[in-house]
C-alpha positions as CSV (number, residue, x, y, z in Angstrom):
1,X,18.4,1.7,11.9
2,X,19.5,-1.3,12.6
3,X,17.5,-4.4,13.7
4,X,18.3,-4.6,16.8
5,X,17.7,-1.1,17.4
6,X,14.4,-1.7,16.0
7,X,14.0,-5.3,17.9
8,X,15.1,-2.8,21.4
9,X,12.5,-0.3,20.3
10,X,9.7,-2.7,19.7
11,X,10.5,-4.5,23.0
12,X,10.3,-1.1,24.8
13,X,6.9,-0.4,23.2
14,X,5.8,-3.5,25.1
15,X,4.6,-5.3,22.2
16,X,5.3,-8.6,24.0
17,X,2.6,-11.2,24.7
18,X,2.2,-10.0,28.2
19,X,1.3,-6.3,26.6
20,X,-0.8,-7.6,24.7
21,X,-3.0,-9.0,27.2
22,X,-3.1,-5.9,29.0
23,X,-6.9,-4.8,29.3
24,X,-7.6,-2.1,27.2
25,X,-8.6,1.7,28.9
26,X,-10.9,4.1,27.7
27,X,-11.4,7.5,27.0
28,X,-8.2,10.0,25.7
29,X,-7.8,11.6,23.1
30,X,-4.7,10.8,20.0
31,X,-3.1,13.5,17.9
32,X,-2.2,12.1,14.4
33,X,0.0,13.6,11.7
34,X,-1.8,13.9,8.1
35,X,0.0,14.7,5.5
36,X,-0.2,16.0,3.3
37,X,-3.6,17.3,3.6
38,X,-6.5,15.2,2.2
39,X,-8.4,16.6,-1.0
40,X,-11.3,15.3,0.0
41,X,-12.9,12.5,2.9
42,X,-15.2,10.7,0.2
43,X,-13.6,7.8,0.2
44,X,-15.5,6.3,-2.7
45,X,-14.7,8.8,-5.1
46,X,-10.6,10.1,-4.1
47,X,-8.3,7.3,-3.0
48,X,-5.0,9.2,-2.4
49,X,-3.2,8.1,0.6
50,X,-4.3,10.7,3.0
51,X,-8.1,10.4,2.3
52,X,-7.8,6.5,2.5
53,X,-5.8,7.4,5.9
54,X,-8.6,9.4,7.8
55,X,-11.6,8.0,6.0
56,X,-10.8,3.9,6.7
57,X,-11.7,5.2,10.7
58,X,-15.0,6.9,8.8
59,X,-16.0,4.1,6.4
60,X,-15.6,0.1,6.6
61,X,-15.6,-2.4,4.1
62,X,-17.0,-6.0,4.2
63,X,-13.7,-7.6,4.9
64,X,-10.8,-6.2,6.7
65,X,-7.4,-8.3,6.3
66,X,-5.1,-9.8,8.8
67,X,-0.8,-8.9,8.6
68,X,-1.2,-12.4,6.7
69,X,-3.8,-10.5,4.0
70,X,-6.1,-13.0,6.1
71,X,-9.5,-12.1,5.0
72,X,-11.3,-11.0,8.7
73,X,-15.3,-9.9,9.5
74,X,-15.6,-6.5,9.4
75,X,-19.2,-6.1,8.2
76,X,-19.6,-9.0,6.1
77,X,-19.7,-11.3,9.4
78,X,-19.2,-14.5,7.2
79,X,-19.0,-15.6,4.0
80,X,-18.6,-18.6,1.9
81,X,-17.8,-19.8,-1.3
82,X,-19.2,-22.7,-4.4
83,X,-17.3,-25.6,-5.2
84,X,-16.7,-24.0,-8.5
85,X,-15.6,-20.9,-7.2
86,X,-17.7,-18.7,-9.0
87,X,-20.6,-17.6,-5.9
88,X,-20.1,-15.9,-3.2
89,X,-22.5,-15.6,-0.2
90,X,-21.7,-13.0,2.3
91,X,-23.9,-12.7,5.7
92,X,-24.1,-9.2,6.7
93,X,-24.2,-8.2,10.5
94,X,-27.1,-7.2,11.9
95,X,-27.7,-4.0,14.0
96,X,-25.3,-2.2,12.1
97,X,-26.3,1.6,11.7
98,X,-24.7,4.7,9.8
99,X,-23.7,7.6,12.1
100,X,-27.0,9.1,11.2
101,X,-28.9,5.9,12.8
102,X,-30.0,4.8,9.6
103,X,-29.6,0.7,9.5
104,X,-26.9,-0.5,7.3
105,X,-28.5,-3.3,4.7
106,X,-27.7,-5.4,1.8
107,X,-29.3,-3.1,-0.6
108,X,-26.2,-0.4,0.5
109,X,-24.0,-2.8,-0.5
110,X,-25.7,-3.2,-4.1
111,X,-25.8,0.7,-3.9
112,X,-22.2,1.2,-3.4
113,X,-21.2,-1.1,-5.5
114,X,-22.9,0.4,-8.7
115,X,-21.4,3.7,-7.1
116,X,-17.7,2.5,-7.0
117,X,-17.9,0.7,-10.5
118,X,-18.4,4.6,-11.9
119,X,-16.2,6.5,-9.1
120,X,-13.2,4.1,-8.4
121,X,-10.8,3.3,-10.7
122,X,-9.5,0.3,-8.8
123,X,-12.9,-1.1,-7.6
124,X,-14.0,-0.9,-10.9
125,X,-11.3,-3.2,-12.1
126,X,-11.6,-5.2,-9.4
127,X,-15.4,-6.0,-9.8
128,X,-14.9,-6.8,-14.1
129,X,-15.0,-10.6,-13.1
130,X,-18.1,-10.1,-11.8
131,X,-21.3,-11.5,-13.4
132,X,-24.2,-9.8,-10.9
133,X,-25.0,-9.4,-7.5
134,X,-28.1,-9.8,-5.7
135,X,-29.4,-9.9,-2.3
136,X,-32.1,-12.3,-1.4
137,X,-32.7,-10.6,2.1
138,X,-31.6,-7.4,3.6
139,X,-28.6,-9.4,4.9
140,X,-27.2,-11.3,2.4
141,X,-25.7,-10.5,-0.7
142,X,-24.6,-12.9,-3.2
143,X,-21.9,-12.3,-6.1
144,X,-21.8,-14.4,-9.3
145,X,-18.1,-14.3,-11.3
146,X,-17.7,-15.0,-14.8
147,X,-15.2,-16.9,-13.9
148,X,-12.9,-18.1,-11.2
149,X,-11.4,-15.6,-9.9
150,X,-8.2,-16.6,-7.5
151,X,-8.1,-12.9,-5.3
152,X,-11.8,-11.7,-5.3
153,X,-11.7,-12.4,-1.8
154,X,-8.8,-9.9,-1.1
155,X,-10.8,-6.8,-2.8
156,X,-13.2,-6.1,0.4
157,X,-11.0,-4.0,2.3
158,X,-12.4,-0.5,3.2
159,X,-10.1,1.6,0.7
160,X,-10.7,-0.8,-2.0
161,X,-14.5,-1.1,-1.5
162,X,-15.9,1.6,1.1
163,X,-19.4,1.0,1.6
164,X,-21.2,4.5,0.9
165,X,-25.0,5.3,2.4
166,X,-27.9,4.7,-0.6
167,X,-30.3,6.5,1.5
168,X,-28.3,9.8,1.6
169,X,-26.5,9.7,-2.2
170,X,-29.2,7.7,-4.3
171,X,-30.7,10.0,-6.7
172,X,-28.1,13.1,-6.1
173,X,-25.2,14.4,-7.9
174,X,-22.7,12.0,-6.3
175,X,-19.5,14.7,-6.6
176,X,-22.0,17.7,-5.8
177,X,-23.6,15.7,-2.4
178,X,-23.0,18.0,0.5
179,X,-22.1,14.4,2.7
180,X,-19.1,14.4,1.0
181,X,-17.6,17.4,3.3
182,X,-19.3,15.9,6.3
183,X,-19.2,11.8,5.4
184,X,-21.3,9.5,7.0
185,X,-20.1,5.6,8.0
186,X,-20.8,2.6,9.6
187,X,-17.5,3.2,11.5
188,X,-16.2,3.6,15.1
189,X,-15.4,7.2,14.6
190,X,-17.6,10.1,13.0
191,X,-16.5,13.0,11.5
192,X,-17.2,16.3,13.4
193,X,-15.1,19.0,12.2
194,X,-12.5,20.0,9.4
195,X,-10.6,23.5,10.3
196,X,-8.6,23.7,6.1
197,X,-5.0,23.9,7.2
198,X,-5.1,22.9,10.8
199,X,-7.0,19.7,11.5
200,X,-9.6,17.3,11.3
201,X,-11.6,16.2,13.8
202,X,-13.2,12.8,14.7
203,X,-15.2,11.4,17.1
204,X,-16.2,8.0,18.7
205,X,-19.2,6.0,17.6
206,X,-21.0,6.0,20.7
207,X,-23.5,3.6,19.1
208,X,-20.8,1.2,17.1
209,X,-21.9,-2.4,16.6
210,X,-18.7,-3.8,18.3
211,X,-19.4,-3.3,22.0
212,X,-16.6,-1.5,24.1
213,X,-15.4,0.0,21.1
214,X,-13.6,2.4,20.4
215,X,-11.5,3.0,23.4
216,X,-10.4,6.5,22.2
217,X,-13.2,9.5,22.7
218,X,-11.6,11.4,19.5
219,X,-8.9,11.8,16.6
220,X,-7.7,14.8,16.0
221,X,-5.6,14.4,12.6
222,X,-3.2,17.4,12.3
223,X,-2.0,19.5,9.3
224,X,1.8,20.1,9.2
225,X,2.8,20.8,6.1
226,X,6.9,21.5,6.7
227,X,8.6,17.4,7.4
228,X,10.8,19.4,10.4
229,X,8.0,20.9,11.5
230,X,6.3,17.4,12.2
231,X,8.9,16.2,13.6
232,X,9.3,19.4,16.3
233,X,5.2,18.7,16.7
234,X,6.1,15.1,17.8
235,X,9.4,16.3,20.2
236,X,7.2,18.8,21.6
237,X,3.8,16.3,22.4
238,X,2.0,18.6,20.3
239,X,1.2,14.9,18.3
240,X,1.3,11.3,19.7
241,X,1.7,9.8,16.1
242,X,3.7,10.2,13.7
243,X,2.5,7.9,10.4
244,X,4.7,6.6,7.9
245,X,5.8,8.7,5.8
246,X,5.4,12.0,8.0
247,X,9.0,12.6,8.8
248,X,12.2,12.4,6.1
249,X,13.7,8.6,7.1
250,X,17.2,10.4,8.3
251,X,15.2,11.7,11.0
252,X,13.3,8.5,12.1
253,X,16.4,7.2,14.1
254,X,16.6,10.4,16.3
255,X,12.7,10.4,16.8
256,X,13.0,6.9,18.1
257,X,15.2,7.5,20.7
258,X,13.1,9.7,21.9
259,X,11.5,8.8,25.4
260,X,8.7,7.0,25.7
261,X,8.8,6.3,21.6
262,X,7.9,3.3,19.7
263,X,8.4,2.7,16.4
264,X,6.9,-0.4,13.9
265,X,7.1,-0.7,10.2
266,X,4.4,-2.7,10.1
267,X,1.0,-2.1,9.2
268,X,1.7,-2.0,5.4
269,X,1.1,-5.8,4.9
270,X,-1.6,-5.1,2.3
271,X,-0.3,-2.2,0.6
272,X,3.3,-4.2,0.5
273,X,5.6,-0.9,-1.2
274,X,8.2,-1.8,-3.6
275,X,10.7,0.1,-4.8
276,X,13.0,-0.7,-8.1
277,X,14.1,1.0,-10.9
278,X,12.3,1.2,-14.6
279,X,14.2,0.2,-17.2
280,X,13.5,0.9,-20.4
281,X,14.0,-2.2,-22.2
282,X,12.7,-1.0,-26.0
283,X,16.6,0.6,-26.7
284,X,20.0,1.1,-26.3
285,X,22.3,-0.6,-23.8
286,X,19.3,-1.8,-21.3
287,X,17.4,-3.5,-24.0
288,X,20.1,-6.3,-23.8
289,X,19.0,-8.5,-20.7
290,X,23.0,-8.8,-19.6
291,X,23.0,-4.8,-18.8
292,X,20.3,-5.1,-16.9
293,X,21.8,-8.2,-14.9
294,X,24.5,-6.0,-14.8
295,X,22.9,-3.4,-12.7
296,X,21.3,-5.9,-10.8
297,X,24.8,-6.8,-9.8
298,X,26.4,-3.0,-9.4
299,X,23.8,-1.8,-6.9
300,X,24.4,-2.3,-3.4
301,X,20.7,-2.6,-1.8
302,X,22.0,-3.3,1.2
303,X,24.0,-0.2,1.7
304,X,20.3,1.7,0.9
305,X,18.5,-0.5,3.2
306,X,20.8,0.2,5.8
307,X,21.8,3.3,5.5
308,X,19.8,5.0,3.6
309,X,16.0,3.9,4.8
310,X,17.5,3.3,8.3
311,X,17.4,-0.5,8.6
312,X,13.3,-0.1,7.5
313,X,13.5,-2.5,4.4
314,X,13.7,-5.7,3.5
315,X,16.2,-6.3,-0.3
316,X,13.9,-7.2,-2.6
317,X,14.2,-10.5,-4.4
318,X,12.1,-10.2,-7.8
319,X,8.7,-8.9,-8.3
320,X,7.0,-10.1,-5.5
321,X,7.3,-8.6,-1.7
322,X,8.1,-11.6,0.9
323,X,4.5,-10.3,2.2
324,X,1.9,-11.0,-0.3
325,X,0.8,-14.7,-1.3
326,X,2.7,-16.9,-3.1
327,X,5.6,-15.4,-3.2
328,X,8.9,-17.6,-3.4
329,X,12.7,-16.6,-2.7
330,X,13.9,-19.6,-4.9
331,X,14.4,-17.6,-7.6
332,X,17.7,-16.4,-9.5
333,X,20.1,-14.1,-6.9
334,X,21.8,-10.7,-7.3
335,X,24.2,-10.4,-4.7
336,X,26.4,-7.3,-4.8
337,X,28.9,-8.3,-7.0
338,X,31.0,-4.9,-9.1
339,X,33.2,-7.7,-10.6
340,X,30.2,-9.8,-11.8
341,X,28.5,-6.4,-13.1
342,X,31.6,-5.3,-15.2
343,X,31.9,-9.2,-16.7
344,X,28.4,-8.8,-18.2
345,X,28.8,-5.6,-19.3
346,X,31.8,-6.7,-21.0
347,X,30.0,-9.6,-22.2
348,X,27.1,-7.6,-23.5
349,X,29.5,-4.8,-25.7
350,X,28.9,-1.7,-23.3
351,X,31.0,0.8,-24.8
352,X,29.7,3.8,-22.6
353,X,27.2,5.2,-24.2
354,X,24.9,7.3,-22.5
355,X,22.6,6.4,-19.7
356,X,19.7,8.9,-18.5
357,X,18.7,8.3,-14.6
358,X,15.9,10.1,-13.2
359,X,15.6,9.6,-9.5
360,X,12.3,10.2,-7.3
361,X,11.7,14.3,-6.5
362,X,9.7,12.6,-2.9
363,X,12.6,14.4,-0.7
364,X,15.8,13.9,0.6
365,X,15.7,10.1,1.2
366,X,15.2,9.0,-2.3
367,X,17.8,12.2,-3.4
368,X,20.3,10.2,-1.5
369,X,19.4,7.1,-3.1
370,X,19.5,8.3,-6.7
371,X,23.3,9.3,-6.0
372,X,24.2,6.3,-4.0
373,X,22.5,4.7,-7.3
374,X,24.5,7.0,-9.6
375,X,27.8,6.0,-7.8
376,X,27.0,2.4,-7.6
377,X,26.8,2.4,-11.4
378,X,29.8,4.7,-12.4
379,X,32.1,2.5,-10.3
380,X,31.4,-0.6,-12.7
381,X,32.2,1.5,-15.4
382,X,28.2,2.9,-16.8
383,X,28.4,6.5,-17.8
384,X,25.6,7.8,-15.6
385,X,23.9,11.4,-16.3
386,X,21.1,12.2,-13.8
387,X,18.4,14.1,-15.3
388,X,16.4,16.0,-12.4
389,X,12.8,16.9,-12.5
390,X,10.1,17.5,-9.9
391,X,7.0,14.7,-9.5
392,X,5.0,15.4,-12.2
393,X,7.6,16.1,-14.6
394,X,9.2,13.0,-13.7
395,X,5.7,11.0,-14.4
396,X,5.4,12.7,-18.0
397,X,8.6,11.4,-18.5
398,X,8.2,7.9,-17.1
399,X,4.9,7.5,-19.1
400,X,6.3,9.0,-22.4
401,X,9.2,6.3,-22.1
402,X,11.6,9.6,-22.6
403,X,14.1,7.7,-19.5
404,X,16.7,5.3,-19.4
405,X,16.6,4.3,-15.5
406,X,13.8,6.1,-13.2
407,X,12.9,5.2,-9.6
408,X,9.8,4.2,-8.2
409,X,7.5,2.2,-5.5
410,X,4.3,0.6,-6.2
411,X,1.4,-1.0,-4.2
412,X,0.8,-4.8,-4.7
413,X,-3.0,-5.2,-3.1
414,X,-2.0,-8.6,-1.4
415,X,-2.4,-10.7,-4.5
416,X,-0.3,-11.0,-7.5
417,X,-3.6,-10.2,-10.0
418,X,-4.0,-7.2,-8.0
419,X,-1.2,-5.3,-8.1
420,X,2.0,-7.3,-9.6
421,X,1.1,-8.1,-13.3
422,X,0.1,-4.9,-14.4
423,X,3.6,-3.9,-14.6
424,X,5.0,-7.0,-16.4
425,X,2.1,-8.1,-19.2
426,X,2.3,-6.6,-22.7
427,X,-1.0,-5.6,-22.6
428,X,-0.2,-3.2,-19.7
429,X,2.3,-1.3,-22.1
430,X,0.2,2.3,-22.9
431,X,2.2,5.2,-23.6
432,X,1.3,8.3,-21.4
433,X,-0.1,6.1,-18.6
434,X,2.5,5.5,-15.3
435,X,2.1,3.0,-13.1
436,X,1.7,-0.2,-15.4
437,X,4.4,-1.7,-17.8
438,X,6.2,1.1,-18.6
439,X,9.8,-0.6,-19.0
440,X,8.0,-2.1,-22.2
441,X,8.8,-6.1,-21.7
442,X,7.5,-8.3,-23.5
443,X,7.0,-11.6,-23.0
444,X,4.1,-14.3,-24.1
445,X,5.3,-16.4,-21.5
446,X,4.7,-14.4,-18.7
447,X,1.7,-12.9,-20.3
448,X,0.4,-16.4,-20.1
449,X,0.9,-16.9,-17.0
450,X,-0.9,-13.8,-15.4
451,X,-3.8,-14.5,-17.3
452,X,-4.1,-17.7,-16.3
453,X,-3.2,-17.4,-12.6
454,X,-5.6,-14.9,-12.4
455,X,-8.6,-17.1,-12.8
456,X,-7.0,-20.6,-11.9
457,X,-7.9,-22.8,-8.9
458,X,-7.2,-24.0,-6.2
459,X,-4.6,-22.1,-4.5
460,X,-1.9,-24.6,-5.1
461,X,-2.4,-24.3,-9.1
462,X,-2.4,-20.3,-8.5
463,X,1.3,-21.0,-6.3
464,X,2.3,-22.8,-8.5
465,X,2.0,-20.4,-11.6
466,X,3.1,-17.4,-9.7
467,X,6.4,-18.9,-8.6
468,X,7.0,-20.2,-12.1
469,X,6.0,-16.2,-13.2
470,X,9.1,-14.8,-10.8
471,X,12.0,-17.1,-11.8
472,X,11.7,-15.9,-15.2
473,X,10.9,-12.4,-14.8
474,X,14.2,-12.3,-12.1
475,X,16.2,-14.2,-14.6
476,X,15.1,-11.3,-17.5
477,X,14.8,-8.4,-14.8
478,X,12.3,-6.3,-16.7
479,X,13.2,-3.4,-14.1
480,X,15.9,-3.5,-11.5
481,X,13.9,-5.0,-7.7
482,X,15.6,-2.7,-4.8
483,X,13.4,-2.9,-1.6
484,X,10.8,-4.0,0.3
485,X,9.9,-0.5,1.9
486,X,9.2,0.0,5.3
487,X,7.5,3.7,6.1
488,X,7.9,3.7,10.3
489,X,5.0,4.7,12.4
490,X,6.3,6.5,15.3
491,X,4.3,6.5,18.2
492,X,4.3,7.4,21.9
493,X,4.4,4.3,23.9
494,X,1.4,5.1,25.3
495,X,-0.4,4.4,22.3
496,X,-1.6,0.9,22.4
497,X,-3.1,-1.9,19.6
498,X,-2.9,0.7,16.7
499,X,-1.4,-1.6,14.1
500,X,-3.3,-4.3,14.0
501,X,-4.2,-5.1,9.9
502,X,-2.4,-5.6,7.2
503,X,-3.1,-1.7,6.3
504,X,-2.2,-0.3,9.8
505,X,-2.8,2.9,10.8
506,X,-5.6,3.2,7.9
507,X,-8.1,1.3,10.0
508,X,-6.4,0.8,13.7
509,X,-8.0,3.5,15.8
510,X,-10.8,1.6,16.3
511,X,-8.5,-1.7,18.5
512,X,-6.7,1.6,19.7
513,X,-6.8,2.7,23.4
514,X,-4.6,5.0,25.4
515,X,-2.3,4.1,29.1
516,X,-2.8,6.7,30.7
């Protein structure tokens, strides 16, 4: 789509200043697309995409984050650091109560945390700089690092670190606990009903601790599993949102033009998707840093951004999106450039040899890409074979290191420690895991520099690491950068305030309210 299509749509939504002063309304009621369909609403134990979807309007977190990754109040209502960085003192709200009316207290907090260290993988991660915590009062809590630790403030949002009720999972079978089919929060909507392979139901707070809200009486998330079918649910009003990722991107210009559609790829500020392409680096052409340049070079990333994923995307500069902290666009460029590509290739000895591309079985989007890829590549002179596989065949192969080029997107968690290094350090490189440094690069350097931006302060040591991290890992390009994704939310005008964090829709409903 392109931007000024978007700019017309986002105008027409009324997200102006003057919209955004508008007083909110209550009462209503939203129809959401889910898919696909969660596995489970416990947020502590799954953390797919769906569950985190639903359950972030069930659960909170001590922090929620601003489209900055801004740490805001959520129910931590203050915090505040030690000159050496390595305490933390968080003031909990007071008056906050789970949907049962139980009162939400420090000792929870310890409670969930010991919880998440066991049931969640990333939480557990997140919480291995930490020494202990304590709570002095029933409204304070107070965590003790190891060490500095540069983004332990960015690890308190509500999929990350949902708090979970001691008083109804202490001293049970925490995968066995009946709450897990009916979970209990501290947030501004409660679960009421689940019919399997229809819908879920959720309903407002009536006693939430932030007067006035919610605006919206209930959420009813809907279960479509076909993509056309969504988007005939949406043309029809049987829904009023369409999250991203419901609908196939080829049909996300048509649904906007819609009447009385809006249409925002924001919302995914946290989560900040980035597409690129493995490459293994450990043999063959690609383990010779030219070919890869060479690719670099060969792939037109603007043709896929606008064509291909509809003007939603931003062309990726290195291994950092523009949206997560200190990221820097001073680094080498790849413009597209089929001359350069076929200079380095030359350069490098390409003779032709055989090169193995798996591209992403997530639907017909990325199946376009792979052969706009394929093409991309033949015409600078790379013999290409595609080698097609459904998901989980494709991960086996990914993690086994049995490709040559594979597509992919990962999450970056705001903070280069979170979710950035684990793909370039050597001591990510584990064969049958996906998701970390599969490509198999190796560099001391860089390893260096992770593990010491990690833990150094201030900020302005941290920037200055991180930026020195991406000119060398764009100059070597481990893996080939494509795009920034964008996944739309389409929306019915109507629907007001819903994307107002930097993880959108996840945790929205509650600024939400209805024009009727």
């Amino acid at each position: 789509m392109p931007k000024r299509v978007l700019l017309g749509l986002l105008l027409a939504c009324g997200l102006t200043a003057s919209a955004l002063a508008q007083e909110p309304k209550m009462g209503g009621v939203i129809n959401a697309v889910i898919q696909p369909e969660p596995p489970g609403l416990m947020l502590a134990q799954i953390q797919n995409g769906p569950t985190q979807m639903v359950s972030g309007n069930i659960f909170e977190g001590l922090l929620r984050y601003s489209p900055k990754l801004e740490p805001l109040p959520e129910l931590a209502e203050s915090w505040s650091a030690s000159e050496d960085a390595k305490t933390y003192t968080f003031k909990l709200r007071k008056g906050v109560t789970w949907h049962d009316g139980k009162p939400f207290t420090s000792a929870d907090v310890l409670f969930s945390i010991e919880m998440l260290k066991q049931t969640h993988a990333r939480a557990r991660n997140n919480l291995a700089q930490v020494d202990k915590v304590e709570a002095p009062d029933d409204y304070t809590v107070v965590f003790t690092l190891k060490q500095p630790f540069g983004p332990f403030l960015g690890i308190f949002e509500v999929g990350s670190m949902p708090m979970v009720p001691k008083h109804l999972y202490e001293g049970t079978d925490w995968k066995t606990n009946a709450y897990n089919n009916a979970p209990i929060g501290t947030g501004p909507f409660m679960f009421k009903e689940w019919q399997k392979g229809s819908f879920i139901r959720l309903v407002k707070n009536p006693n939430y601790y932030e007067k006035g809200k919610p605006y919206i009486d209930e959420i009813y998330w809907q279960i479509i599993p076909d993509a056309a079918a969504r988007s005939v649910a949406y043309e029809t009003g049987k829904v009023d949102v369409l999250p991203g990722g419901s609908v196939e991107n080829f049909d996300v210009p048509r649904l906007s033009k819609l009447k009385d559609t809006c249409v925002t790829g924001a919302g995914w500020e946290f989560f900040s998707p980035l597409a690129w392409l493995w490459l293994n680096n450990r043999q063959g052409p690609l383990a010779d840093k030219r070919v890869r340049q060479a690719i670099m070079y060969a792939i037109d990333r603007d043709f896929a951004k606008d064509v291909i994923w509809n003007g939603l995307g931003k062309v990726a500069t290195g291994p950092s999106a523009s949206t997560i902290k200190y990221y820097t666009s001073d680094v080498p460029k790849y413009p597209y450039d089929p001359a350069k590509a076929k200079a380095l290739l030359k350069e490098a000895g390409y003779k032709g040899e055989k090169i193995r591309l798996l591209p992403l079985a997530y639907g017909e989007t990325w199946q376009r890409w792979g052969e706009a890829v394929k093409q991309n590549l033949q015409d600078v002179g790379m013999n290409i074979e595609t080698i097609a596989t459904d998901v989980a065949g494709g991960n086996q192969k990914i993690g086994d290191w049995d490709y040559d080029i594979a597509f992919t997107y990962l999450y970056q968690y705001g903070d280069p420690a979170l979710g950035v290094g684990r793909n370039y350090v050597s001591s990510a490189i584990a064969k049958g895991q996906v998701f970390n440094n599969v490509e198999g690069y190796s560099n001391p350097e860089i390893d260096k520099l992770f593990a010491d931006g990690a833990v150094a302060t201030p900020d302005s040591k941290r920037k200055e690491i991180y930026e020195k991290a991406q000119k060398i890992l764009v100059e070597d390009v481990p893996v080939a950068w494509m795009l920034e994704l964008q996944f739309p939310t389409i929306m019915r005008c109507k629907v007001k305030n819903l994307i107002t964090t930097g993880i959108g829709v996840n945790d929205g409903f509650k600024d939400a309210w209805l024009d009727k």
